[in-house]
C-alpha positions as CSV (number, residue, x, y, z in Angstrom):
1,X,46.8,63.5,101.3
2,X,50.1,61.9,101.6
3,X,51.6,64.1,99.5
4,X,50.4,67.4,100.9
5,X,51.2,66.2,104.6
6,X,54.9,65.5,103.1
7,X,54.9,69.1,101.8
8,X,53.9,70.6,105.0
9,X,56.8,68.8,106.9
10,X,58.9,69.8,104.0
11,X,58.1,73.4,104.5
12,X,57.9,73.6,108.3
13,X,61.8,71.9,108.0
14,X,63.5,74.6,105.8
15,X,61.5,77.5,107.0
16,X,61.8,80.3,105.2
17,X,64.4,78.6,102.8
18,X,61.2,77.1,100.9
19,X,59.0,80.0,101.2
20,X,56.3,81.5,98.3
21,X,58.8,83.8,96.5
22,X,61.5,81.4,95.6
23,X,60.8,78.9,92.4
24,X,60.9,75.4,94.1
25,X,59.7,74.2,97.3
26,X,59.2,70.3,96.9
27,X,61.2,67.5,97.4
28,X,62.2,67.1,93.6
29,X,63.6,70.4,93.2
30,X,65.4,69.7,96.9
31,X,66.7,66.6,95.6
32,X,68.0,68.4,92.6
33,X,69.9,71.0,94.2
34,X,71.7,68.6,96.2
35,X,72.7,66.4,93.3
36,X,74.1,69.4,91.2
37,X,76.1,70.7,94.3
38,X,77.2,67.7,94.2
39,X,78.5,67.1,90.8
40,X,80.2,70.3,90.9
41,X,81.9,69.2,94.3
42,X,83.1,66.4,92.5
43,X,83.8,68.3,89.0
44,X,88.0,68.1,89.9
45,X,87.8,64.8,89.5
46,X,86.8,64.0,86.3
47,X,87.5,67.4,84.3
48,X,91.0,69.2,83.5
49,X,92.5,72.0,85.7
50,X,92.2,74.3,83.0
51,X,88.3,73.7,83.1
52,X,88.1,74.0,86.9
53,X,90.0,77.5,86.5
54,X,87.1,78.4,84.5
55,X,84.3,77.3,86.0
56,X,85.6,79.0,89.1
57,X,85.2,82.2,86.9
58,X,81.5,81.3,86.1
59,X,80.6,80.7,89.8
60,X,82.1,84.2,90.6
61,X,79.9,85.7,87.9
62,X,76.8,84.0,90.0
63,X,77.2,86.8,93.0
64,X,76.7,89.3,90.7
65,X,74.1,88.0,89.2
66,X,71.9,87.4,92.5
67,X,73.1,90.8,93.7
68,X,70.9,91.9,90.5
69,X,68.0,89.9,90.8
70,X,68.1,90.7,94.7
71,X,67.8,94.4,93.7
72,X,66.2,94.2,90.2
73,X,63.8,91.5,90.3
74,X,62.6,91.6,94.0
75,X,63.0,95.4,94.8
76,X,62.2,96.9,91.1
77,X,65.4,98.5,91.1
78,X,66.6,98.0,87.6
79,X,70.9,99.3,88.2
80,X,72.8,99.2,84.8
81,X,75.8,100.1,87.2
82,X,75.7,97.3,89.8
83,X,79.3,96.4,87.7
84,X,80.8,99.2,89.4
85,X,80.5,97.9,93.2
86,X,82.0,94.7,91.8
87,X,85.1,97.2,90.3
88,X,85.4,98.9,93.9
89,X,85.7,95.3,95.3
90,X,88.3,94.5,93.5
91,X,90.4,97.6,93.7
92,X,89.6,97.8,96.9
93,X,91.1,94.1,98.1
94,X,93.9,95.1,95.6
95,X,95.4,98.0,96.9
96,X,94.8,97.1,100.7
97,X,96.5,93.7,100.3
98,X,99.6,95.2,98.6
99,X,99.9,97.2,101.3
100,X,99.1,94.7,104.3
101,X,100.2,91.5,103.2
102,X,104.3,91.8,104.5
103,X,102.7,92.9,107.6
104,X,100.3,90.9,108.3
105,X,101.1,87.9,106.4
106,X,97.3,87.1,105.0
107,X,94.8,89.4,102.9
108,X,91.7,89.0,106.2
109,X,91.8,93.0,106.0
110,X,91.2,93.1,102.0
111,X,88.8,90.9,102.0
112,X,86.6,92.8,104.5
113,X,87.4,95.9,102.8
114,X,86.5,94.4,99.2
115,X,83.6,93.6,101.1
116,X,82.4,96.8,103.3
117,X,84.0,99.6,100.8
118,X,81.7,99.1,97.9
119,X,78.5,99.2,100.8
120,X,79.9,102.6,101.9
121,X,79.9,103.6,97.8
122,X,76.2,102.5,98.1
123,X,75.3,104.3,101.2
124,X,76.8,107.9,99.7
125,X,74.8,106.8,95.4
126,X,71.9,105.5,97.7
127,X,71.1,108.4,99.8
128,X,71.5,110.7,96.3
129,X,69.0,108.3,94.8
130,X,66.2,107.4,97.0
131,X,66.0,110.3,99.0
132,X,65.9,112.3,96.1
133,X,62.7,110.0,94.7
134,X,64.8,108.9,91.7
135,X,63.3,105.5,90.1
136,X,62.9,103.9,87.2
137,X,65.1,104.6,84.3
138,X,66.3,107.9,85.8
139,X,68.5,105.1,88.5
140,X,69.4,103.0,86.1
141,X,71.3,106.0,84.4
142,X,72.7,107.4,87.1
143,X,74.3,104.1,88.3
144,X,75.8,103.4,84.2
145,X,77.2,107.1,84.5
146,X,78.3,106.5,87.7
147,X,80.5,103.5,86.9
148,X,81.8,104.9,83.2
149,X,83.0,107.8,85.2
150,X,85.3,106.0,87.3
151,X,86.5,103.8,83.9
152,X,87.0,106.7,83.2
153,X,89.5,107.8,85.7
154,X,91.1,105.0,86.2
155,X,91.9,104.5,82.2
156,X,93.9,108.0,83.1
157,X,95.8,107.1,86.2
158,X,98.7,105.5,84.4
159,X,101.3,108.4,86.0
160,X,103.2,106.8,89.1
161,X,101.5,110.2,90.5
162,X,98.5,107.9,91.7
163,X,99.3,105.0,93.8
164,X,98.0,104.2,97.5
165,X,100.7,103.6,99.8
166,X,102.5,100.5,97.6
167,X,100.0,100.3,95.1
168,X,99.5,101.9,92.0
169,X,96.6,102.3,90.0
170,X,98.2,101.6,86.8
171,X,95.5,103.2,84.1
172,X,95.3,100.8,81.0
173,X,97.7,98.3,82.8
174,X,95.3,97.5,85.7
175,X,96.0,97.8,89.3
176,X,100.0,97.0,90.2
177,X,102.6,97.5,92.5
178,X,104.3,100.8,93.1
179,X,107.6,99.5,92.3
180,X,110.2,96.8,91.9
181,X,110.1,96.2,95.7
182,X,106.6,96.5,96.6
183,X,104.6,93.3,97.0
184,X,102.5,92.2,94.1
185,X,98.5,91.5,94.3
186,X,98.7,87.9,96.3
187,X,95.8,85.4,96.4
188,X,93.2,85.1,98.8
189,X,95.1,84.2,102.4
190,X,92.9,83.5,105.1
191,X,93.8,83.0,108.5
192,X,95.8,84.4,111.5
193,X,99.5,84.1,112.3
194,X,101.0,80.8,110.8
195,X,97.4,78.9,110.6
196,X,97.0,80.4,107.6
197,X,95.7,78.7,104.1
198,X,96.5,80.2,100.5
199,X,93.6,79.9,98.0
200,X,95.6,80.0,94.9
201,X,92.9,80.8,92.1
202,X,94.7,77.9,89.9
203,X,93.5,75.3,92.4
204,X,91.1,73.3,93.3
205,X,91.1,75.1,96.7
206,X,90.0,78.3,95.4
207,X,87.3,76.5,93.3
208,X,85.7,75.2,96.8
209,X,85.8,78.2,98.6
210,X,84.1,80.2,96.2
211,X,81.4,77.0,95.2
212,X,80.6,76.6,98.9
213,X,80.8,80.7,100.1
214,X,77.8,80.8,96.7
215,X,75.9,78.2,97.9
216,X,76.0,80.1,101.4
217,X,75.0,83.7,100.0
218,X,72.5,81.4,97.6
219,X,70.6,80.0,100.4
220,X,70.8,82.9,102.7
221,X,69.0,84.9,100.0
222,X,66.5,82.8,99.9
223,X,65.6,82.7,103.2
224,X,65.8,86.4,103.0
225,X,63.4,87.1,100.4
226,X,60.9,84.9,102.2
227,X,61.0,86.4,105.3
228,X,58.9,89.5,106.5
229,X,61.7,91.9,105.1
230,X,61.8,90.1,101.7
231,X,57.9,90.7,101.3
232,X,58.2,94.3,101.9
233,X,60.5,94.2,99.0
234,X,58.0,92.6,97.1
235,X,55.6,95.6,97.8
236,X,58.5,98.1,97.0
237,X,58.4,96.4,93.4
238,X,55.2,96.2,92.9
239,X,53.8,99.6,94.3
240,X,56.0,102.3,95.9
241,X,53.4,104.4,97.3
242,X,50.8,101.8,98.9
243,X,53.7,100.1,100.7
244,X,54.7,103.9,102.0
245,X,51.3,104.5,102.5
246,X,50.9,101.5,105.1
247,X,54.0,102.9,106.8
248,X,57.2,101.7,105.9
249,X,60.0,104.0,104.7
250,X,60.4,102.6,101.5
251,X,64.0,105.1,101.0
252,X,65.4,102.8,104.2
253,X,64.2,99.8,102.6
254,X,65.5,100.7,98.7
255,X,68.9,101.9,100.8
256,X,69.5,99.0,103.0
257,X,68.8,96.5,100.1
258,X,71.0,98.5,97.6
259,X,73.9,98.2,100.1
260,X,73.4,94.5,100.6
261,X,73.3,94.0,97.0
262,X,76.4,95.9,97.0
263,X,78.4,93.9,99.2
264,X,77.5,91.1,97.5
265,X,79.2,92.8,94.0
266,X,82.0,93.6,95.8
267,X,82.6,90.1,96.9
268,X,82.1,88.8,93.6
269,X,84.9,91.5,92.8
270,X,86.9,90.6,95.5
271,X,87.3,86.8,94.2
272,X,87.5,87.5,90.8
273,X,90.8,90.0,91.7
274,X,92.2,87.2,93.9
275,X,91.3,84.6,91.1
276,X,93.5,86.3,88.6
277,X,95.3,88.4,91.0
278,X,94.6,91.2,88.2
279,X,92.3,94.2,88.1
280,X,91.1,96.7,85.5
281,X,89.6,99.7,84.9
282,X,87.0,97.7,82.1
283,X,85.3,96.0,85.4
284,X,83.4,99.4,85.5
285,X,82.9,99.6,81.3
286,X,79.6,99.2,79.4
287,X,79.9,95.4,78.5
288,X,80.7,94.6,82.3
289,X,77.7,96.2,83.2
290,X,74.7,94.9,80.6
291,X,76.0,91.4,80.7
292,X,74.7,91.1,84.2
293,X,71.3,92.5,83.2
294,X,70.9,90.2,80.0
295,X,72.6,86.5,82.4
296,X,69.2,87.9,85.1
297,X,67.0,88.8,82.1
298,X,67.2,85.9,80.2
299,X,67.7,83.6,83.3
300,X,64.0,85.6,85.4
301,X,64.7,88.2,87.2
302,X,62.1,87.5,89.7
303,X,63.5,84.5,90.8
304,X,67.2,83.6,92.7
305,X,67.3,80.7,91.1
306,X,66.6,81.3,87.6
307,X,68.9,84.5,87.5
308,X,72.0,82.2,88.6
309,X,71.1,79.2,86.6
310,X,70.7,82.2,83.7
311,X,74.2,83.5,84.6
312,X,76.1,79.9,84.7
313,X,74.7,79.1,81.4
314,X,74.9,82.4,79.3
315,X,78.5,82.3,80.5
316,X,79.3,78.9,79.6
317,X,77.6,79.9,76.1
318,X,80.1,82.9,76.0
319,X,82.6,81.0,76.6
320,X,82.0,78.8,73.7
321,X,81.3,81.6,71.2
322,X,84.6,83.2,72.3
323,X,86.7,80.3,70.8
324,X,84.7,81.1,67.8
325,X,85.2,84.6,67.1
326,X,85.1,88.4,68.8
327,X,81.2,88.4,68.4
328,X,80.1,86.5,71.6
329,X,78.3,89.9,72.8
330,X,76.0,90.4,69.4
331,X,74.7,86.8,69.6
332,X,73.9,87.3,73.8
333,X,72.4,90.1,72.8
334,X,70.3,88.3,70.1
335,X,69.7,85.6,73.5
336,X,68.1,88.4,75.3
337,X,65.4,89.6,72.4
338,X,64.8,86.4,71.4
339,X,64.0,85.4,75.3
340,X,62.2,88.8,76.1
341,X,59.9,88.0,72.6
342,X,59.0,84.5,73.6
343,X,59.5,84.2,77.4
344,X,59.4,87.9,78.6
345,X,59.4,86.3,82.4
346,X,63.2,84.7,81.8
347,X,63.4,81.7,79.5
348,X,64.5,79.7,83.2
349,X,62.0,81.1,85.0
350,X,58.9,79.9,82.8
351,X,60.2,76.7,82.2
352,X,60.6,76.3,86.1
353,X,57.1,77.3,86.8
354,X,55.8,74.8,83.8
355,X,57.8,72.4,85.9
356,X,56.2,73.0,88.9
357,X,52.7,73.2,87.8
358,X,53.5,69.6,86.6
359,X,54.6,68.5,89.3
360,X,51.8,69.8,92.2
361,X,48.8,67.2,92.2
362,X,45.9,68.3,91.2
363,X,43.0,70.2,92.7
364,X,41.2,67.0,92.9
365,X,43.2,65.8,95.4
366,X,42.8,68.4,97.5
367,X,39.2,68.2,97.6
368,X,40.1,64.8,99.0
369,X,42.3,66.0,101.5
370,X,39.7,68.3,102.7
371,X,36.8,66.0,103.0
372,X,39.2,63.4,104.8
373,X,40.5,66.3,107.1
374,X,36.7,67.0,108.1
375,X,35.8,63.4,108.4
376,X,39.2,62.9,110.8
377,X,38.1,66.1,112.9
C-alpha cells in the first residue's frame, strides 16, 4: 500500500516525465539517473583530458540517436538518412560562422542555423514523403539516396568555384576557409558583445555544455512522448489508417515529428563541427547513416532510454575495436544480428523491462491495497 501510494506521488511529481511510454518510472530507476549524471559531471576529475575529448564525442552521438528512436521507434518511421540532417547541421554552422564570426564576434547565428536549416531540409523531403503516402521501406530509401547524393556533391566541390561568401566547401578536404585571410571554423561562442564564453571542444567546458544541453533534449523527450501528442505517435506507429480514420492528419503529424527529429540531428551536427571544428562530406556516407540505426536497434528502438544507453555503449565498443584493427563496423554489425536473433526488442530494452517487472510488487499486494482502500472508504 505504501509502495503504490509512493508511486502515485512519484508520478503526479514528474508528470509526464514518468509517463507509460518511457522505460522507468520508479524511484530506483530515478535514483539511477541521477547517480550516472552525476558520475559523468564528475568524470574530469578522475579521468584524462584525452578521455573527456572523447566522451564528449559519444554524448554527441546520443542526439542522433534519440532523434532516431523519436522518429523510428515511436512514429514507425524507419530513416536510413536521418545522418544527412546531422551533415546539413554541420555545414550549415560552418559556413555561417566563417562568415559572421569577425562581425559579430560569437557563432549565436550558426548555431540557430545548424539548428533551423536542417528543419527546413525536412519540411521540403517531408512534404515529398508523406503527402505523397510513402512509408515503409520506400522512406527509408528515399532518405539513404537523399543523403549519398549530397556525399556526393560535396566529394566534387574541391574547385575554389564553390565557396559561400568566406567559406569554401572544400570536396575531399572538408569544409574550410576561402583563403589565407578568411577566418577559420571557430568553436562554439556563445554570448553577446564582450559577455561572451568560448566552448573550446578540448575542454572541459565544451564537455558540460553538451552533457547538460542532452540531458535537457533527454528529458524534454520524454515528457513529449507521454503527452497527448506522443500517444498519437504511438497510433501513427502502430496503425496509420485507424489513427486517420478517428481524425487526425497523420501527414501533419509524420511532418511535424520528422522536422523535430531533424533539428535534433542538426544539433548533434552542429556540436560535433564545433567539437573538431572540422566537417566532411562522409557525415552524409553509408556508414554514418546505419551506425545510428544499429546504436537504436541494438539499444530498443521503442524506448528513449534504451536507444541512448544503446548508442553510448556501441560507441565505447567501437572505440575499443578501433585500436584493434579497421574492422570495428563488421563486428557491430555482427552486434546487431546477434541482438535482433536473441532480443529482437533491443538487447537494453528487454533487459530494462525484466528489471522492471522485478522490481513492481506483486499482484498480491494489490489485492491488499484494494480491500484496504474499500475498508478506508
Amino acid at each position: 500500500m505504501t509502495l503504490n501510494r509512493s508511486k502515485t506521488q512519484l508520478d503526479r511529481m514528474l508528470g509526464n516525465l514518468n509517463g507509460e511510454q518511457t522505460l522507468g518510472r520508479g524511484r530506483l530507476f530515478w535514483l539511477g539517473f541521477v547517480i550516472v549524471v552525476a558520475l559523468l559531471a564528475f568524470a574530469p576529475e578522475f579521468v584524462s583530458r584525452y578521455q573527456i575529448i572523447t566522451y564528449s564525442n559519444f554524448l554527441i552521438s546520443g542526439f542522433l540517436a534519440l532523434s532516431l528512436c523519436l522518429i523510428w521507434g515511436y512514429t514507425g518511421i524507419l530513416s536510413l538518412g536521418q545522418a544527412a540532417f546531422f551533415g546539413i547541421g554541420g555545414y550549415a554552422y560552418g559556413i555561417i560562422s566563417i562568415n559572421f564570426i569577425e562581425t559579430h564576434g560569437n557563432t549565436n547565428l550558426a548555431l540557430l542555423g545548424g539548428i533551423l536549416i536542417p528543419v527546413v531540409a525536412a519540411l521540403i523531403v517531408g512534404l515529398v514523403m508523406f503527402y505523397a503516402r510513402l512509408k515503409g521501406v520506400y522512406v527509408a530509401i528515399l532518405m539513404l539516396v537523399v543523403s549519398l547524393l549530397m556525399e556526393l556533391f560535396l566529394l566534387q566541390t574541391a574547385d575554389p568555384f564553390y565557396r559561400l561568401g568566406l567559406a569554401a566547401l572544400g570536396g575531399f578536404n572538408g569544409l574550410q576557409s576561402a583563403g589565407p585571410d578568411a577566418p577559420s571554423l571557430p568553436s562554439l561562442i556563445l554570448g553577446l558583445g564582450e559577455s561572451v564564453i568560448e566552448f573550446d571542444g578540448r575542454n572541459t567546458t565544451f564537455y558540460y555544455l553538451v552533457l547538460s544541453t542532452l540531458v535537457v533534449v533527454y528529458l524534454a523527450l520524454r515528457w513529449l512522448v507521454n503527452s497527448s501528442y506522443g500517444y498519437v505517435l504511438i497510433g501513427c506507429r502502430e496503425d496509420l489508417d485507424r489513427t486517420e480514420s478517428i481524425g487526425y492528419d497523420v501527414r501533419i503529424i509524420q511532418l511535424s515529428v520528422f522536422c523535430l527529429a531533424a533539428a535534433i540531428a542538426g544539433l548533434s551536427g552542429v556540436f560535433y563541427t564545433s567539437w573538431g571544428t572540422f566537417v566532411h562530406p562522409n557525415s552524409f556516407g553509408v556508414s554514418a547513416n546505419i551506425l545510428p540505426v544499429i546504436w537504436v536497434s541494438v539499444g530498443g528502438r521503442k524506448d528513449l532510454t534504451a536507444a541512448l544507453v544503446g548508442c553510448l555503449l556501441l560507441e565505447w565498443v567501437s572505440l575499443q575495436l578501433a585500436s584493434k584493427g579497421s574492422y570495428s563496423m563488421l563486428v557491430m554489425g555482427a552486434i546487431m544480428v546477434l541482438v535482433m536473433l536473441l532480443a529482437p526488442r533491443g538487447l537494453i530494452l528487454q533487459f530494462g523491462e525484466w528489471l522492471q517487472r522485478l522490481c513492481t510488487p506483486k499482484a498480491k499486494t494489490n489485492t491488499y491495497e484494494i480491500i484496504d482502500n474499500q475498508g478506508d472508504s
